[in-house]
C-alpha positions, 0 to 999 in steps of 0.5 A: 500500500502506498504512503503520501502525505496529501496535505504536507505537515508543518512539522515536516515543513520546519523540520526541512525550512530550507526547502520552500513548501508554499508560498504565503501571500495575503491576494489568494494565489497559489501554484499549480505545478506539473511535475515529469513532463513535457510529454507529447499530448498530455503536456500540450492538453494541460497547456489548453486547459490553462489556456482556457482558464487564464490561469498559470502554473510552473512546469518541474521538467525532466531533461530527457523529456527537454531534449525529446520534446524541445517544441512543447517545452519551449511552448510552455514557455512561450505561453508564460508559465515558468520552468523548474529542475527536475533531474535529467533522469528522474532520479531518486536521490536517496538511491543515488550518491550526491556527486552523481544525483548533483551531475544528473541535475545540472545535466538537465538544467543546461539542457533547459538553458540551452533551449530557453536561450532561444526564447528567453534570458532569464535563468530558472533556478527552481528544482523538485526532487523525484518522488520528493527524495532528497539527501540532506547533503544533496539538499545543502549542495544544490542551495549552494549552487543558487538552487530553490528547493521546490516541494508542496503543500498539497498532493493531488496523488493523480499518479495513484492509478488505484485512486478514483478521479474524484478521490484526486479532486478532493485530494487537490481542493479540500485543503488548499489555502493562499501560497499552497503549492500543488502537484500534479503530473503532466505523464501517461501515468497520471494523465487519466486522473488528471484529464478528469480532476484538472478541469474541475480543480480549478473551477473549484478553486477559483470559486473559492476566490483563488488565482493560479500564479508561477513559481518565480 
């Protein structure tokens, strides 16, 4: 059986403050992230449906997927949503010794920098961890390099194949408050909850009094 926190709890948030979990602000912003992407079809739907919605969001790419796709990865951009770190590999970095989890992260981060040269000049410094494992050290050394570590609040869990596409709404709406940061996955994997959940969660949070904003 599967262990997930949907809402991250303030303990672990101050047990690890040098990690960002959300973003507190007092006009009812919060994030909406998409995590293992750009993946043709699925990536290019989200866009549609943030389009639709007038609403932004911050896209965690892996760097295998960049150089596979760079045309929906520059169209995300294009698009005005911002870009995070993702590793080049999806790597679990409690599997993997710093220097080499360090190397697959810049790896993929001047694959993202090759290709928003072409379109953009601002460097992106924002990174997630696959799975949401990271070492202490690992943590440490990636600050260092300018790196912000980019968790969540809330976990939509729409990579959870045996939860319903209505338990992954809940998931992503029932306990969001201003400067939550929310995860979901723009992969095959997710993508028959996220098809059904994504459309509802923002119409549901909007009526709420929520607005979507990128992850700077």
């Amino acid at each position: 059986m599967k262990f997930y926190w949907i809402k991250t709890p303030k303990i672990i948030k101050r047990l690890f403050s040098n990690q960002v979990w959300d973003i507190p602000n007092s006009e009812n912003k919060i994030y909406l992230t998409f995590d293992d992407g750009p993946t043709p079809e699925i990536t290019e739907w989200v866009l549609e449906i943030l389009k639709e919605n007038n609403s932004k969001a911050t896209f965690f790419c892996i760097g295998k997927n960049v150089e596979k796709h760079p045309k929906i990865f520059k169209k995300v951009i294009s698009e005005g949503h911002s870009i995070g770190n993702h590793t080049f590999n999806h790597t679990n970095g409690w599997k993997t010794t710093t220097a080499d989890y360090i190397q697959n992260v810049e790896l993929c981060q001047k694959q993202i920098l090759n290709l928003k040269s072409e379109i953009l000049t601002i460097k992106s410094r924002i990174f997630r961890p696959p799975y949401g494992k990271i070492k202490a050290k690992q943590s440490r050394q990636l600050r260092k390099l300018g790196y912000k570590i980019i968790m969540w609040d809330v976990l939509s869990a729409d990579f959870d194949q045996t939860i319903s596409p209505e338990k992954c709404i809940e998931n992503a709406t029932k306990k969001v408050s201003s400067g939550s940061i929310i995860v979901f996955h723009d992969s095959i994997k997710a993508a028959e909850n996220l098809k059904y959940a994504l459309p509802k969660v923002i119409e549901i949070l909007k009526k709420k009094g929520f607005s979507f904003d990128v992850i700077p």
